[in-house]
N, C-alpha and C positions, 0 to 999 in steps of 0.2 A: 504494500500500500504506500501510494506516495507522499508521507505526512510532511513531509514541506511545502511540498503544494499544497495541503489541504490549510494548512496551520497560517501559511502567506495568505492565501485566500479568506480565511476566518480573519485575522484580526486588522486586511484590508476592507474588506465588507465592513464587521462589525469592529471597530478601533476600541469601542469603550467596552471588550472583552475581557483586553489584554488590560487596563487598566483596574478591571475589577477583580483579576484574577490574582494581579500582584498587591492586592489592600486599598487602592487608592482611587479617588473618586471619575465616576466614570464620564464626570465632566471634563474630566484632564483631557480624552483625546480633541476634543474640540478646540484645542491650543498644540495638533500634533499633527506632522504627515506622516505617514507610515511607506516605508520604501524598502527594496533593497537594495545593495552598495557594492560595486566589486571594486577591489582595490590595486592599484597599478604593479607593475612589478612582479607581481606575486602570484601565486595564483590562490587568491584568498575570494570570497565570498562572502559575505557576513548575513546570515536569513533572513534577518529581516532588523529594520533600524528606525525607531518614533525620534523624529527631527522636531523638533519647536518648530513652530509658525514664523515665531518670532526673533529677532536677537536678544533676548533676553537672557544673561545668567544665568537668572535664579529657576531656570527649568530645565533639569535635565535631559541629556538625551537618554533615550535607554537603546539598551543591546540587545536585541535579544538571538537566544540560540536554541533551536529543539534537538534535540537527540536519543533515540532511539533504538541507538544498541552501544553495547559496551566498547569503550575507546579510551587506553592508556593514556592515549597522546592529546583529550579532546583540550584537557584547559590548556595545557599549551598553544594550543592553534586558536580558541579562544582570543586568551589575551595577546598573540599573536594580532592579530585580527584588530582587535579593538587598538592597541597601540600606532598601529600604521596605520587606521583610518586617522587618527588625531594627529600622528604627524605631517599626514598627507592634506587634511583637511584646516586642521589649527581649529576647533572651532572654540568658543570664548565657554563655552557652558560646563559644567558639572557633569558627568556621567553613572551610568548605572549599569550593571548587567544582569538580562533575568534570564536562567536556563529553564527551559522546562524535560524535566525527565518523565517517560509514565512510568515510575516506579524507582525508591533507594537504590536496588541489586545493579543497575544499569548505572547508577556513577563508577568513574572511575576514581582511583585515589587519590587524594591529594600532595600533588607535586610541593618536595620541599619549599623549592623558589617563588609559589605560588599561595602558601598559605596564609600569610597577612592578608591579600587582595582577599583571596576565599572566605576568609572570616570575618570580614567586614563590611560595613553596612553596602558597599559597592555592587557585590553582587545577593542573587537573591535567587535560590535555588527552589524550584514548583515541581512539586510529585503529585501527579495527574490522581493516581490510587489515594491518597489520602486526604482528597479532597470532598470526598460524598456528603458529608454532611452542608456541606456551601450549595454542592447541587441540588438538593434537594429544595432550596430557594429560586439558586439562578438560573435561568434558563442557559445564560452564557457560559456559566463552565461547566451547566449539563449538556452542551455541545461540544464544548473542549474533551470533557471526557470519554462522550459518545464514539473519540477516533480513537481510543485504546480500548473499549469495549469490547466483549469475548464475541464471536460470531452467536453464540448460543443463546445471548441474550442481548445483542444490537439491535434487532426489530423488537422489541421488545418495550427495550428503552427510546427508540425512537419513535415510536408512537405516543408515548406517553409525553417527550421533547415538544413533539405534533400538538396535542393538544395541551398542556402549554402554552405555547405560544397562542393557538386558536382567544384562549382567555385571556393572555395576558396583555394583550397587542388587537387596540382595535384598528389601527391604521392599515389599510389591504394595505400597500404595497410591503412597509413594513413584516408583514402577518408571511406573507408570499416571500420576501427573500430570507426569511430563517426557515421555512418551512423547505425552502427548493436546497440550501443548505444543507438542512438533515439527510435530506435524500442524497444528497453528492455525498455526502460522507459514506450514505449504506451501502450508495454505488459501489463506490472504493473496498468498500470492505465483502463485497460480493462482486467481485469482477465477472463472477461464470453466469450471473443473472440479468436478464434484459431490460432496457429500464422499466416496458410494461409490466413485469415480472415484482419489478421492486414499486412500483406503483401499488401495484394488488396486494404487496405483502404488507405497506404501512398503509394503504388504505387512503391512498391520492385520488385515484382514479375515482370516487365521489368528490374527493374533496374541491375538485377542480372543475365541478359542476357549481361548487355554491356560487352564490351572489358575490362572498368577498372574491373569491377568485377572479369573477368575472370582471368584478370592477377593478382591480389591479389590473388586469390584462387590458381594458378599452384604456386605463388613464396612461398606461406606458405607449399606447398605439398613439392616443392622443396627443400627448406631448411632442412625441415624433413628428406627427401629420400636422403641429403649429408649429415647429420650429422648421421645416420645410415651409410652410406657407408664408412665415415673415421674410425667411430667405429672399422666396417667388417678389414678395412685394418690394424689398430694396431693389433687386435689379430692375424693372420694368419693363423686360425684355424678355421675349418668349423661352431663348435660349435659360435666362435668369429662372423663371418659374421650373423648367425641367431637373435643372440644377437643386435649385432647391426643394423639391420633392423627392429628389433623390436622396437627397442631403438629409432630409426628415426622416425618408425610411431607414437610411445608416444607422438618427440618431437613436432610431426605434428598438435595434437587434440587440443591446443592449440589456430593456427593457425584457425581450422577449425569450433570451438565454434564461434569465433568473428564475423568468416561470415555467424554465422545462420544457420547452417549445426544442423540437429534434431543428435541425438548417431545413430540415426540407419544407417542415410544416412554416416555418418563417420564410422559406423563399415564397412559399405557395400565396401568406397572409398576405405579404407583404407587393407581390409582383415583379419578384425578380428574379434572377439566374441564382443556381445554385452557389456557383463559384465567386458571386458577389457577397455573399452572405458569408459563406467561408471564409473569405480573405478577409472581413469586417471582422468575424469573430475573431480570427489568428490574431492580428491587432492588437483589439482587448485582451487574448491568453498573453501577449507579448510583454 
């Protein structure tokens, strides 16, 4: 299962995940961009990195790192990582680092050279397993937790995620991108099932008849189909309107991925070639 993808993707969707997950209020991401950062030279990567908006100090950046199986070598590379972004970047601010492990047995031990850093309020180590009692509140780290969940009991707990949110979240679109969420996650975790398969298992395939669904899906079309048509009206020229209704339906596939929509049935909604829609989506995975 590819939990970098899944974990980059969680806490770019939802940023005030990652902020609730490490203590801290989940108003923080609204003062953060969430990116990842490859660094020159090297061949470093770092997963994923919350930048301040701002130049501000007194906000730090955080680090963050997921890891997933056991690695002698991990804090090395680690603060590896984190030190030549700051020598490369210089930025003015404080820093933090948050790993997340799903589970103690999977750290590896701590390097002599590295133990001051490690023990200090800098970094801040998250074990996915011993967090249950928070989930049982939050929906956000009962999705965190949902990607190290045993296959035995994934559908299980993702239905229950499912409705959740249903209660907790009246806003469609909202309601629709944690729910299309869950489903990627159970993807992943059943690759040998089809998405109508994992549809019928958590019990989409009603759920995508309701009302909120629907109106999620016309307000994401909608938005689309007006930001093509203000397009159409600056230019005032035939050429200008074709443009921009093109430009509306681009803005629209966005929209249309979140709520599970396959390329085909979006080339189909939308009126276009398959390979238009394609190369739009690559884009966004990019």
């Amino acid at each position: 299962m590819k939990t970098d993808t899944l974990f980059y993707s969680l806490f770019q969707t939802f940023p005030n995940i990652f902020f609730e997950l490490i203590g801290q209020p989940e108003t923080d991401a609204n003062s953060y961009q969430f990116t990842s950062i490859e660094l020159k030279q090297q061949a470093f990567r770092l997963d994923g990195v919350f930048l301040p908006l701002t130049d501000k100090p007194n906000q730090s950046i955080y680090f963050l790192e997921v890891q997933f199986q056991k690695d002698e070598a991990f804090y090395q590379r680690v603060f590896a990582e984190i030190f030549l972004y700051l020598f490369q970047y210089q930025p003015i601010n404080d820093w933090r680092a948050v790993v997340i492990f799903p589970r103690r047995s999977l750290e590896p031990n701590e390097p002599r050279p590295y133990r001051l850093l490690l023990n200090s309020p800098l970094v801040q180590r998250v074990y996915l397993n011993e967090l249950a009692e928070v989930a049982e509140t939050s929906i956000g780290v009962g999705i965190v937790q949902l990607i190290v969940e045993s296959e035995n009991t994934a559908s299980i707990k993702a239905r229950q995620l499912i409705e959740q949110a249903k209660q907790q979240f009246t806003d469609a679109l909202t309601q629709q991108e944690i729910i299309e969420f869950i489903e990627t996650v159970v993807i992943y975790k059943f690759p040998r099932l089809s998405r109508e398969e994992v549809e019928a298992m958590l019990g989409l395939d009603a759920i995508r008849n309701t009302k909120v669904f629907q109106e999620a899906f016309e307000e994401g079309s909608e938005q689309g189909r007006e930001q093509g048509r203000e397009q159409g009206r600056a230019e005032g020229r035939a050429e200008g309107r074709e443009e921009g209704k093109l430009e509306g339906k681009l803005e629209a596939i966005p929209e249309f991925l979140k709520l599970g929509l396959s390329l085909e049935q979006i080339a189909k909604a939308l009126k276009l070639e398959i390979d238009v829609v394609r190369q739009a989506a690559e884009k966004l995975s990019s």
